[in-house]
N, CA, C and O of each residue as an XYZ file, in Angstrom:
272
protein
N      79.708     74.203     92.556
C      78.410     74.594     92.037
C      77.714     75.603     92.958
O      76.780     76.294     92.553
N      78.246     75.678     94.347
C      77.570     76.785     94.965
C      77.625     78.104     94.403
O      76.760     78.902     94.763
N      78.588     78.501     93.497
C      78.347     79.629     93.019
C      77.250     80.318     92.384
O      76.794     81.460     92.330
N      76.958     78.939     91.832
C      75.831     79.483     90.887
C      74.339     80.048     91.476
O      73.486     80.777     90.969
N      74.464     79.162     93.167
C      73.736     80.074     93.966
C      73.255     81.760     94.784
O      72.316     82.375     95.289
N      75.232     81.871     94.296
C      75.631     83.269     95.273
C      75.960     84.151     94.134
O      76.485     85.227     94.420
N      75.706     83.834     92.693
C      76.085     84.433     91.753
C      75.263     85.912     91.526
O      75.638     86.791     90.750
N      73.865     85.980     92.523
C      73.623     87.170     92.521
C      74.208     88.067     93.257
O      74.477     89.103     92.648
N      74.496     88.032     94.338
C      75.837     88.591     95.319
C      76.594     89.497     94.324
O      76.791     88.875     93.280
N      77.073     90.721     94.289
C      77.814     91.448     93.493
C      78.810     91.949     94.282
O      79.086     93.140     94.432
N      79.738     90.293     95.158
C      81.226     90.398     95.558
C      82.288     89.841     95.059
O      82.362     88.808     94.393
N      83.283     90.699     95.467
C      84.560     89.348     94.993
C      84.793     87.771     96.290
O      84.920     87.619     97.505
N      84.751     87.166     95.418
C      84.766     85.627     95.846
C      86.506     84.968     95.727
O      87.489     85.318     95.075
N      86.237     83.858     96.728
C      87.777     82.963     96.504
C      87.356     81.326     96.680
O      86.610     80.788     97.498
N      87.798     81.014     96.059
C      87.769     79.251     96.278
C      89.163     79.317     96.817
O      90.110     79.763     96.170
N      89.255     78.740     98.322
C      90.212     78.441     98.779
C      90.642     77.108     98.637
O      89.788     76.242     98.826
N      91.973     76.705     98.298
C      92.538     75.017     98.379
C      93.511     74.949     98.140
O      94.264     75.923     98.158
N      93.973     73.414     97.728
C      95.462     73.507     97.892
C      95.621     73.869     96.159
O      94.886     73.833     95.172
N      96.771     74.160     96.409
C      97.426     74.576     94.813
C      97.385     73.572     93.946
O      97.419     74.036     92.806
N      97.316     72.167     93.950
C      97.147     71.062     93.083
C      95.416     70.762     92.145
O      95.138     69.908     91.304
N      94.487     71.958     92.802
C      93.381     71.933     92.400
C      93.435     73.620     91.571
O      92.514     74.043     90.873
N      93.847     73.863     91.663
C      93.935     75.033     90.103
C      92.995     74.936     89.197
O      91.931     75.536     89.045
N      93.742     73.762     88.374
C      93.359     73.548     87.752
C      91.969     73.174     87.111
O      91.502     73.356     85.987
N      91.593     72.713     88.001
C      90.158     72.113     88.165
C      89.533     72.978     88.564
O      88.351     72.632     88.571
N      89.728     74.461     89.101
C      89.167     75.304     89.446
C      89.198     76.230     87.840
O      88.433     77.194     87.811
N      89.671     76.079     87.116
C      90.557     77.103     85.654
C      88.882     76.243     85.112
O      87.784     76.681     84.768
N      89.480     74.832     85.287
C      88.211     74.477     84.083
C      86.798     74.313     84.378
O      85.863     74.227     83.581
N      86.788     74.282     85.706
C      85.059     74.523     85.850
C      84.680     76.029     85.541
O      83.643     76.390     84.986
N      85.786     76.914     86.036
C      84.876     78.284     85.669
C      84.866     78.918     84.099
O      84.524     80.031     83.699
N      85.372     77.769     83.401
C      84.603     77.349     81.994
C      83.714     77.420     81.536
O      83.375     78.055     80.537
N      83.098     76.680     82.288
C      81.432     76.685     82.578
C      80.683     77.834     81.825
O      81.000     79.023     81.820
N      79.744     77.308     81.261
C      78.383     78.035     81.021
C      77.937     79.079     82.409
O      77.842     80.281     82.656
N      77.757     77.850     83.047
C      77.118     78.306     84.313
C      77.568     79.419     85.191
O      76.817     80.097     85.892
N      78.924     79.557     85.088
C      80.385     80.567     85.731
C      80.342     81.921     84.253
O      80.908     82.991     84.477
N      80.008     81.816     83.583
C      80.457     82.267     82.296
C      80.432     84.117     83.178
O      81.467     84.700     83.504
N      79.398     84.532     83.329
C      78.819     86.211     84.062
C      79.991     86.422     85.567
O      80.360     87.513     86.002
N      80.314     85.294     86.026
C      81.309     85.122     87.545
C      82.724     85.594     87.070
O      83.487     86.404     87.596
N      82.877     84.757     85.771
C      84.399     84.329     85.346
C      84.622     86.240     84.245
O      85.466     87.109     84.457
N      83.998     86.235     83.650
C      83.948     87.774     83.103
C      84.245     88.866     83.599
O      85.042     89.660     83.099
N      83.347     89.093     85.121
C      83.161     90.206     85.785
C      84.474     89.890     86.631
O      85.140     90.870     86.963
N      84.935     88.576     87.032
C      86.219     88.640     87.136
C      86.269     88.608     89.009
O      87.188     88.969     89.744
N      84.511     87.866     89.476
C      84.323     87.751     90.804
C      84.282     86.531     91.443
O      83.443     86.035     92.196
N      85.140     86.206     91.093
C      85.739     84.317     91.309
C      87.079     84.639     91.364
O      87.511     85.319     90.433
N      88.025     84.224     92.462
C      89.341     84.044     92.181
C      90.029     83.054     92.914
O      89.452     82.670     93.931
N      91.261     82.481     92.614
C      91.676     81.136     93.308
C      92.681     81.661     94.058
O      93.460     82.523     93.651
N      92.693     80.899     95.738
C      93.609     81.457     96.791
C      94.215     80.292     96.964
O      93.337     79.441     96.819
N      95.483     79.652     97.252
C      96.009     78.590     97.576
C      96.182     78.829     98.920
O      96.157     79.918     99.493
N      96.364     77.700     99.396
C      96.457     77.515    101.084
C      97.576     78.391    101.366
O      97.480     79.357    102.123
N      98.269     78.175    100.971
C     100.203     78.846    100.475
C     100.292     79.983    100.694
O     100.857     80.375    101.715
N      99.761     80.821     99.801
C      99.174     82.228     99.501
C      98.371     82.500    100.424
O      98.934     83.479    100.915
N      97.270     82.308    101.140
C      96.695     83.074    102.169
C      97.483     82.968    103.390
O      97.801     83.872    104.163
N      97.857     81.211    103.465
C      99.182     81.837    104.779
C     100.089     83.132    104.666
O     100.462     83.836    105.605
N     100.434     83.340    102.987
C     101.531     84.309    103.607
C     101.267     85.341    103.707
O     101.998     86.162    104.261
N      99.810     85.685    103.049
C      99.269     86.907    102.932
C      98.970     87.016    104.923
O      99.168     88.107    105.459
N      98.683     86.261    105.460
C      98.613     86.286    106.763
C      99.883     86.797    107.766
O      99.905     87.504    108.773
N     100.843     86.148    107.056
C     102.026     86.134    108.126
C     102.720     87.830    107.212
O     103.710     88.482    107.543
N     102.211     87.970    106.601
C     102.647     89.521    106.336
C     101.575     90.385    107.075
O     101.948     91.149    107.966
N     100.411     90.302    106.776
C      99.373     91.034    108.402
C     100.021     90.987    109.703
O      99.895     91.926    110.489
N     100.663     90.021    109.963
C     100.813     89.485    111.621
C     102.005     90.859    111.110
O     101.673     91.954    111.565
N     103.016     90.859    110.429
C     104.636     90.980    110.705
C     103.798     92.579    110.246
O     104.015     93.236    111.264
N     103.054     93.435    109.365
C     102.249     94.430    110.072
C     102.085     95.039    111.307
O     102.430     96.135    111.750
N     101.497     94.114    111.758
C     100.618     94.015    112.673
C     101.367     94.625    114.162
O     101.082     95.489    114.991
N     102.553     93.570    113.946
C     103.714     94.055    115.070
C     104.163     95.059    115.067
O     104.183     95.934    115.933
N     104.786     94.988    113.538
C     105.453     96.366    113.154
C     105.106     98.179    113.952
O     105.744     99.094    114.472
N     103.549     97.798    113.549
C     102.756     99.049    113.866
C     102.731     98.921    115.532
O     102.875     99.946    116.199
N     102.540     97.609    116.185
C     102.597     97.931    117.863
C     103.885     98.021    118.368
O     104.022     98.488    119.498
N     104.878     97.650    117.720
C     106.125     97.919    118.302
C     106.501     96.384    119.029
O     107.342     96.275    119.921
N     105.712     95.234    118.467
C     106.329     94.176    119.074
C     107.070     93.728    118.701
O     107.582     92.781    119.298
């Protein structure tokens, strides 16, 4: 429900968690309340999973470019 606080904010957003809550993330932004969030398409779901690897591809970047 915090969204509905930050919903004036005109950023892209992530609910981070584990991948077994998806779902529950699919159907709250159902919502009435999400309806202007879920449209504009500034809500999106990150799994724990997925930002690790999005991480460990920065790091392997990261090296790449220093030569480590």
């Amino acid at each position: 429900m915090k969204f509905v606080d930050l919903q004036d904010f005109y950023v892209k957003m992530f609910i981070v968690a584990d991948e077994k809550r998806h779902n529950e993330f699919e159907q709250k932004m159902g919502w009435t309340a999400f309806k202007d969030l879920k449209d504009e398409k500034r809500v999106a779901f990150l799994s724990y999973d997925k930002l690790k690897a999005l991480y460990d591809l920065e790091v392997k970047k990261a090296e790449l470019s220093l030569g480590i």
